[in-house]
N, C-alpha and C positions, 0 to 999 in steps of 0.2 A: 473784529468788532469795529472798527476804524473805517472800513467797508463800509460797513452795513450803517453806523452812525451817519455816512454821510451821505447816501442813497436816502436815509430817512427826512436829512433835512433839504436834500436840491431837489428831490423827486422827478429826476433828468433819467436819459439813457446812458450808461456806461459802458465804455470800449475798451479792451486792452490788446493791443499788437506786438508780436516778439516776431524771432527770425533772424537768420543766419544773415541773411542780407538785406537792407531795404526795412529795418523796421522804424529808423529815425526819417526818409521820406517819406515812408507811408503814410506813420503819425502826421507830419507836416500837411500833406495831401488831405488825409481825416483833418484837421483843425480848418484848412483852407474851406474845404467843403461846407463844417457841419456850420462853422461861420456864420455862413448865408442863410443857414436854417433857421439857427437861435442861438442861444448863450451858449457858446463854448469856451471850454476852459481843458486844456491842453498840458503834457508835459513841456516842459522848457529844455533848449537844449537835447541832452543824453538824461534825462533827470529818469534812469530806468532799472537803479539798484536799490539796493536795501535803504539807503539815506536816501535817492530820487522820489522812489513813487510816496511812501507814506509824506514828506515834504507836497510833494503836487496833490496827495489827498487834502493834507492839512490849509492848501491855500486855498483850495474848491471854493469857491463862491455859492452861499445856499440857494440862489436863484438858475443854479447852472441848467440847461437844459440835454446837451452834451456832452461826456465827459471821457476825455482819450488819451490814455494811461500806456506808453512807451515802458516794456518790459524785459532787460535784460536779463542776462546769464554767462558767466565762463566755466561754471564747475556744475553736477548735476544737485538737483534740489532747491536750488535757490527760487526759482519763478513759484515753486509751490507756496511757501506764506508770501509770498507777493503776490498773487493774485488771489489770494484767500482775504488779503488786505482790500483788494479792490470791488472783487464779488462783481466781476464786467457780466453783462447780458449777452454780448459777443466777445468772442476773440480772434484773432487772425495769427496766421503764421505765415510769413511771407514766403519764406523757402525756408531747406535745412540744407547748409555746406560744410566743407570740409575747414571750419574754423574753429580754433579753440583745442586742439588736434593734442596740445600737452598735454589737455587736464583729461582725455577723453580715451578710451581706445578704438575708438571708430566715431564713421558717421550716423551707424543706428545707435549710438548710445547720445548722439548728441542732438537725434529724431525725437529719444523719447526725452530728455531736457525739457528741449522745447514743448513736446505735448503735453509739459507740466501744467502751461499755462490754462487749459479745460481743467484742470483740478478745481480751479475758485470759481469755475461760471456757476451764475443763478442757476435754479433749479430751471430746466427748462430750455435755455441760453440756447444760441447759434453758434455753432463753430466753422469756422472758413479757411480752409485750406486750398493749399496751390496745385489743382490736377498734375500739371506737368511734373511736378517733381517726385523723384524716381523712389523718396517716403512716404508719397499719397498714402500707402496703405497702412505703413505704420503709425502715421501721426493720426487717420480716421479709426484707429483699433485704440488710441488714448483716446478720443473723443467719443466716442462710442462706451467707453467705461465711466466715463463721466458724466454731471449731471446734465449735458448737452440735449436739447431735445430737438437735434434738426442739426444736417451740417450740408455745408453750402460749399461747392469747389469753383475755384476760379483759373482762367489759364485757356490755353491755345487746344487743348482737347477735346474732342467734339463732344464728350460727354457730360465737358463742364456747367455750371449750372451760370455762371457771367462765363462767357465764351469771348477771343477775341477773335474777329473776322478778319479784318486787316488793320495793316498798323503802314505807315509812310513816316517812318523816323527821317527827320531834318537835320543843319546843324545845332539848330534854335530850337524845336518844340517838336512837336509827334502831332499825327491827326491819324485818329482812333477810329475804327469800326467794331461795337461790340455789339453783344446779343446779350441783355438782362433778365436774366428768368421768362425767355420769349420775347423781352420788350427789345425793337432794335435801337440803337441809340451813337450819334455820331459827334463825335467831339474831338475839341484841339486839346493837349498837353502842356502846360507851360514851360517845358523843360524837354532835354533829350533825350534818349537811352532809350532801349527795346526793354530794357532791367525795369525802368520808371513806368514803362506803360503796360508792364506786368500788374505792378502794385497798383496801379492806378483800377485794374480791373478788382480788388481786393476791397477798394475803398469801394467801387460801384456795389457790391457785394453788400458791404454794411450798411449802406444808404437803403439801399432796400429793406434788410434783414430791419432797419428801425423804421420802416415806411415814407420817411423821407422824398423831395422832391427830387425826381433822378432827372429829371429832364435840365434841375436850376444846378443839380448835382454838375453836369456835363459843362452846363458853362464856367461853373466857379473852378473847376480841373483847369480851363486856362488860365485862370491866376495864381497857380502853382511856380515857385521857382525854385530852383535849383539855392541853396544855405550857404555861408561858408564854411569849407573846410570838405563838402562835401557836392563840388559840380560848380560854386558859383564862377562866376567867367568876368575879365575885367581885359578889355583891353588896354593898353599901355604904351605912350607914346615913347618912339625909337627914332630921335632923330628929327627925319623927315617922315616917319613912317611910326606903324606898330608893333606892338606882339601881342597874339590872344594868351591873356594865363587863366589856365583853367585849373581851380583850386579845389583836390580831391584829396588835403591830405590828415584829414580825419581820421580816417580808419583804412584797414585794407585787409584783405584776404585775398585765395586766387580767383575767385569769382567775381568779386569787386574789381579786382583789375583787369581782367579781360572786358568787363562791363564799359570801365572807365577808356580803356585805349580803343574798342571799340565807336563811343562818343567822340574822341579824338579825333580817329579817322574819317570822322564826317566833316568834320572842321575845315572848310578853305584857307588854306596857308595862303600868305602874298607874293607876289612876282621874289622868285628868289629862294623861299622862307619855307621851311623844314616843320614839319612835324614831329616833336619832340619830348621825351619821355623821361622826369626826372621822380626816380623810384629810389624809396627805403625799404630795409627790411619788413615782411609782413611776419609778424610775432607770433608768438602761442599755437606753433606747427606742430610740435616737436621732432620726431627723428624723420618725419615726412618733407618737412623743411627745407632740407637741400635740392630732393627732386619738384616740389611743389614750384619753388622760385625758378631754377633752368627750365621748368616744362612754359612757361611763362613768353619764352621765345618764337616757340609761333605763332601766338596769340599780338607778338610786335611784328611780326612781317604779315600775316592777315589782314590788321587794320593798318595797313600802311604806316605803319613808326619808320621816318626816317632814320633818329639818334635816340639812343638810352644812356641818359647819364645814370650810374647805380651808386649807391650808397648803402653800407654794411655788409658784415659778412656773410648773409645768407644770399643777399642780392651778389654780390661775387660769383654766383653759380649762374645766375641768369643774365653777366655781362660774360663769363666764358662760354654758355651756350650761344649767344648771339654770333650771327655773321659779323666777321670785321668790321665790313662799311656801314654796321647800323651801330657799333661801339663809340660811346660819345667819350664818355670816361669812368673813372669808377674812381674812391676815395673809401674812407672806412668808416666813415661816419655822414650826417649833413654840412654840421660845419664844416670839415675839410674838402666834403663835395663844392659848397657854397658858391667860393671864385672862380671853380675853374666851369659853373652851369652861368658868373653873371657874364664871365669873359666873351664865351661862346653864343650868345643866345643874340636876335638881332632882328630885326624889322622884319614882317612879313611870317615869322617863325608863331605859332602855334603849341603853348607851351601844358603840359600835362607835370601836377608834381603831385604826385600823391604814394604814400606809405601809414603802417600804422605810428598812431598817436606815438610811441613809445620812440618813434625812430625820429622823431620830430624835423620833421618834411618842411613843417609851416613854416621853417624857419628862412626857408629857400624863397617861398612866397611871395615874403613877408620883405626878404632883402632885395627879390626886384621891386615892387610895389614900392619898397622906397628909395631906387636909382633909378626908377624911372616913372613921371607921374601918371594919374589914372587920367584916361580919357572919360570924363561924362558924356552921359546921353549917347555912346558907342551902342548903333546897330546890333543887337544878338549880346548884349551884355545884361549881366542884374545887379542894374545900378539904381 
């Protein structure tokens, strides 16, 4: 009823987005966009459980024209009365991974989770799924049971409905080649990752799907930046010199961190200066957890990680898989990680910290950020 009460007074289009990964960028990307078009009114934050979304309903603006409803999940059933709350015209699913893996016994039971969120579309509604991903079929057989009247794939497959053509990931942003429902369409990213110019093809999806300007669509994608806790980047003065720290340490899974040190190895280190990787434990694996974290090791010598400081004891598994000379240190915790990642870290270094919330990473961040101060106006920073 909460839904529907407030569709009746903004008389706006309604969005909701869930996903194993990328659904709190995504949202971001949808708010950036719909911006430029008209009133939007966006979650805040993670505002994407039981206490988030009805809060971001209740603050809706009755003039809203847009409205883009970030919608989590750890256990199955929960997205069901949360998007029955929302009653979105679309919804999107950015991918389905192997996250959440305690509460779960596999990753089709946490395909169909997520395909909860078509339970609350309008009659009618767009569903937009990610071609690539290897649940296409199951997450379009919930969609297909719901009250969906139309579903829209996005992704690198030639049979997707937003296709991407090419993509030229930078250390700084991406410059895109997609295909929109036939429409060609060429634009920059304001942010890095191959992950971001996925979702970004998701976001061209609903711009459509609400008939929206896709051409203003493309340019406002460059004003996208990477949040913190989740990509923002801060150079820091070392001396006579710098470190980039690049602060990823919001959330994590395995797919997020190959994502994340992938980004990294784009990164130009300085005369000297190491690329370098300081990781927590990623939580809520269950008995998957030991090999999920060691398998994580060639994913640091693919995107060139020079050192892996680790932290906790699931990360334990993925400083003994590592080659020697890429072992930075390891501790049982952040804090005890702490002094021996501010000892080590030095001008020209290239700094990645990210782990989930729970393994509290930030705190690493947070204690270079205040031993060494922030460079403003730094080149490739979002400052």
């Amino acid at each position: 009823k909460l839904g529907i009460a407030a569709r009746a007074r903004m008389g706006g289009r309604v969005l909701a987005v869930t996903g194993s990964v990328g659904k709190t960028s995504t949202k971001e990307m949808l708010r950036v966009v719909f911006e430029r078009q008209g009133r939007t009114h966006a979650s805040v934050a993670s505002y994407n459980n039981h206490w988030g979304v009805p809060l971001t309903l209740a603050r809706m603006p009755a003039e809203t024209q847009f409205g883009v409803f970030e919608i989590g999940m750890n256990h199955s059933f929960e997205i069901v009365p949360l998007s029955a709350m929302v009653r979105p015209e679309a919804a999107i699913v950015t991918t389905v991974e192997p996250v959440h893996l305690a509460q779960f016994p596999g990753i089709e039971a946490i395909a169909d989770a997520k395909g909860e969120i078509f339970s609350g579309l309008m009659p009618g509604g767009v569903a937009i799924l990610n071609r690539d991903n290897p649940q296409f079929a199951r997450l379009k057989a919930h969609a297909a049971a719901s009250p969906a009247g139309r579903i829209v794939s996005f992704g690198e497959h030639p049979q997707a409905d937003v296709r991407l053509v090419k993509a030229h990931c930078t250390a700084d942003n991406s410059h895109v080649e997609a295909n929109v429902m036939g429409v060609p369409l060429t634009y920059r990213l304001g942010a890095p990752g191959r992950h971001l110019v996925q979702n970004s093809l998701a976001v061209l999806a609903a711009v459509h799907v609400f008939g929206a300007d896709l051409a203003l669509a493309g340019l406002s994608l460059a004003e996208f930046s990477a949040t913190d806790g989740r990509g923002k980047r801060l150079m820091l003065k070392v001396g006579e010199g710098a470190l980039t720290l690049i602060d990823e340490s919001y959330n994590a899974n395995p797919s997020s961190m190959r994502a994340a040190m992938q980004v990294a190895g784009t990164v130009p280190a300085g005369r000297r200066g190491r690329r370098i990787a300081v990781l927590g434990d990623m939580l809520e694996l269950g008995v998957a957890g030991p090999d999920l974290h060691a398998g994580l090791a060639e994913a640091v010598v693919a995107s060139g990680i020079d050192l892996v400081f680790a932290a906790g004891p699931l990360m334990k598994h993925l400083h003994d898989a590592l080659p020697e000379g890429r072992r930075g240190g390891y501790a049982a915790d952040s804090t005890a990680l702490q002094p021996i990642v501010l000892d080590a870290v030095g001008a020209g270094d290239v700094v990645t910290v990210k782990g989930s919330n729970g393994s509290r990473m930030m705190t690493i961040g947070a204690a270079l950020e205040a031993r060494y101060p922030v460079l403003p106006d730094a080149p490739g920073t979002d400052l």
